[in-house]
C-alpha positions, 0 to 999 in steps of 0.5 A: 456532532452534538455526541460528540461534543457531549462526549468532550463535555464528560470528560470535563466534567469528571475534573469538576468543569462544566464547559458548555456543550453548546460552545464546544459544538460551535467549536466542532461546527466551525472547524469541520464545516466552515475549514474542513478540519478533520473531525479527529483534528477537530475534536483535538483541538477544541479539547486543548482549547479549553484545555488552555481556557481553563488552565488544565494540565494536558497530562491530567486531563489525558493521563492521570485520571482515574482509572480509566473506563474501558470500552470493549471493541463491540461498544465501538459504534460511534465515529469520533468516539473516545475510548481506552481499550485493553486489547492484543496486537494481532497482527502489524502490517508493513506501513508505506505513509510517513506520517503513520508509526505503526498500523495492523489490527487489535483484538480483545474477546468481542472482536477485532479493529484496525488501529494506526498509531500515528508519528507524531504521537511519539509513543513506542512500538508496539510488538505483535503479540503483546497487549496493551492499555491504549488511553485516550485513543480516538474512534475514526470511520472509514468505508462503514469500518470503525478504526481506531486512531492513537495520536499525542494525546494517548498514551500505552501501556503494556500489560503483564496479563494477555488478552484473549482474543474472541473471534464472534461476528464482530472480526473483520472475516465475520463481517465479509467486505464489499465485492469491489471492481479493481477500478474501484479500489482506494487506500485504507479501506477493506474490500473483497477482490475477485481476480485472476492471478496473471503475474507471480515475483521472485519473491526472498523476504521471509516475510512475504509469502508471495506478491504479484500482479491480480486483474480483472475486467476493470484493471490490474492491481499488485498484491501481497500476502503476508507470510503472517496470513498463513494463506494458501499459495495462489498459482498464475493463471488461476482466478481466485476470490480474495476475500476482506483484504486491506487496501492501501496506496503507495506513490499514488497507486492502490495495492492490496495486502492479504492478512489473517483477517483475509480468506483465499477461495480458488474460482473454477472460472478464467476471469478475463483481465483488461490488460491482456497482452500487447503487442508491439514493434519499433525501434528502440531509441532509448534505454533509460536511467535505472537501466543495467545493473541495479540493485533491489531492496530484499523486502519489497524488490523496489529498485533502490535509489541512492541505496535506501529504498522509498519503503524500508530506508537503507538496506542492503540491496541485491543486484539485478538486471533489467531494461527500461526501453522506449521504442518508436515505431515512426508514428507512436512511441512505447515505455518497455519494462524488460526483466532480467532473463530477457535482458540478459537473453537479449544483450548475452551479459549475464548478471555474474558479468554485469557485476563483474564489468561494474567491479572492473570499472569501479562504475556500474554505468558501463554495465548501461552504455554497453546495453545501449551500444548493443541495442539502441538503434535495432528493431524488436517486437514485443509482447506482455501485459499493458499496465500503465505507460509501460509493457511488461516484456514477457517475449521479445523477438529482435528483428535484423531485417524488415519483412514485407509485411511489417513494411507494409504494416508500418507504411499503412499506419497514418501520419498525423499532421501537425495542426495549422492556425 
């Protein structure tokens, strides 16, 4: 704290104003501890506090400085730290959170930072490749990484002359990120995941290499590797070390991006996942909404609501087929994801008829009442990983009459029995 304040207090001090440390750490003090205010936030808004006390211009203290003192990526050691920093853009990831612009990692020849320039900022883009002079950005900590935070007070500049980019121990790669449990992963922060490969997605957008499913012993996670990355590409079934890869959340669930500060080691072991198949038999009593024909963004195949995707806005959607059943065995009930192969193998309408029957109609909802006039009512088993509330159908075996020994499996199962005050 008292750093940090003394850091405030320079920079005060090269416009010819003495503020005391001691105030402006009383202020920290207070808005970190006592409202739990983020220490960036915090830092933020004590320096416009005495801004405003000591009738300063924001853009003479933030901006028309001299010219600025830079600090390298290595002297980067100190959370809260303020800094201006000539330095490339690598690499940009693709951003799910609404409040962050811009995020990916920024290299100059001592290393290698991650770096989020956040909405509210209202600075431009910047582009892959290009460097730049960020002032006035603000060092953040997460996980034991240093991170670099651009917020209203910074600003960019870009730059004629590129900056090379060393690599040393100071890259994300050098310095190899925890082995963590898949149970254990959480947003933002660097990890390495040892893992088995058990589901690959048709995957169209040229910037994806490839995305899919990862477990191991504690659960499954999805993932994506970035044609960026120019990674080797992974094969179901196999179990592969994936080493400083970034993780992220989107609608609550981590995932895990693989970039060029990450490596792929294949494993000559078969890692056993938490998740194996399921197997399941009921009737199935529902076919929900989002159900049918559908379409999907190209980028990141999230069925689309509306026709804008969650991640990418309005797009230009592909169709699909799929089925989001519930089957009820008498004594339990079950959430079913089924693809489009099995969909269409299951209702015998191919997705070329599907589209043709909306068109017909001028209503894609007949593609869905005709699935549930097919298919709700009858009995089905089937097979696939848990993940979740859902089954993910990889077989499913309609069953036209009850065999003896599904009888008397169904019968053997108890009933519960409703409670009684």
């Amino acid at each position: 704290m008292k750093q940090t304040a003394e850091s405030i207090r320079d920079r005060f001090m090269k416009l010819g104003i003495d503020v005391p440390v001691e105030d402006i750490e009383s202020r920290l003090d207070e808005l970190i501890k006592k409202f739990k205010v983020p220490s960036n936030e915090a830092q933020r808004s004590v320096t416009n506090y005495f801004l405003k006390k000591y009738s300063i211009p924001k853009n003479e203290f933030y901006v028309r400085q001299a010219e600025p003192q830079l600090t390298k990526i290595v002297d980067i050691v100190e959370n809260g730290q303020w800094a201006n920093l000539k330095a490339k853009v690598i690499q940009l990831w693709e951003n799910t959170h609404e409040s962050i612009s811009q995020v990916g990692l920024l290299g100059d020849e001592t290393g290698i930072i991650k770096f989020t320039i956040w909405k509210n900022a209202e600075l431009p883009l910047l582009e892959q490749g290009e460097s730049y002079l960020l002032r006035s950005v603000v060092v953040g900590e997460y996980n034991d990484r240093f991170q670099v935070q651009v917020n209203k007070n910074s600003s960019i500049e870009k730059l004629s002359e590129p900056i090379e980019v060393g690599g040393g121990d100071f890259t994300p790669a050098a310095r190899e990120a925890e082995l963590r449990n898949i149970a254990d992963l959480t947003g933002n922060q660097w990890a390495t995941v040892r893992g088995k490969v058990i589901q690959l997605w048709e995957n169209s957008h040229e910037s994806i290499e490839q995305a899919g499913l990862i477990g191991d012993e504690t659960g499954v996670i999805k993932f994506t590797n970035w044609a960026s990355s120019e990674l080797p590409d992974m094969e179901e079934g196999r179990s592969y070390l994936l080493k400083n890869v970034v993780v992220n959340e989107w609608n609550g669930k981590a995932q895990v991006q693989l970039n060029r500060s990450s490596s792929i080691e294949e494993l000559d072991e078969d890692i056993e996942v938490r998740t194996s198949m399921s197997s399941y038999f009921g009737a199935m009593v529902d076919i929900q909404t989002g159900s049918g024909l559908i379409k999907r963004c190209p980028a990141c195949k999230r069925a689309l609501v509306k026709g804008a995707c969650a991640e990418h806005g309005k797009v230009k959607g592909e169709y699909d087929l799929r089925i989001k059943a519930v089957l009820d065995s008498g004594t339990s009930t079950q959430d079913a994801l089924i693809n489009r192969e099995l969909t269409e193998e299951l209702s015998g309408i191919s997705l070329d008829s599907a589209i043709a029957m909306a068109a017909d109609a001028l209503d894609p909802g007949v593609v869905l009442d005709k699935l549930k006039h097919e298919l709700v009512g009858r009995y089905y088993t089937i097979t696939g990983h848990k993940l979740d509330r859902y089954i993910l159908v990889e077989s499913i075996t309609p069953r036209t009459s009850l065999d003896r020994e599904l009888l008397d499996q169904m019968l053997a199962e108890p009933i519960a029995q409703p409670e009684v005050e």
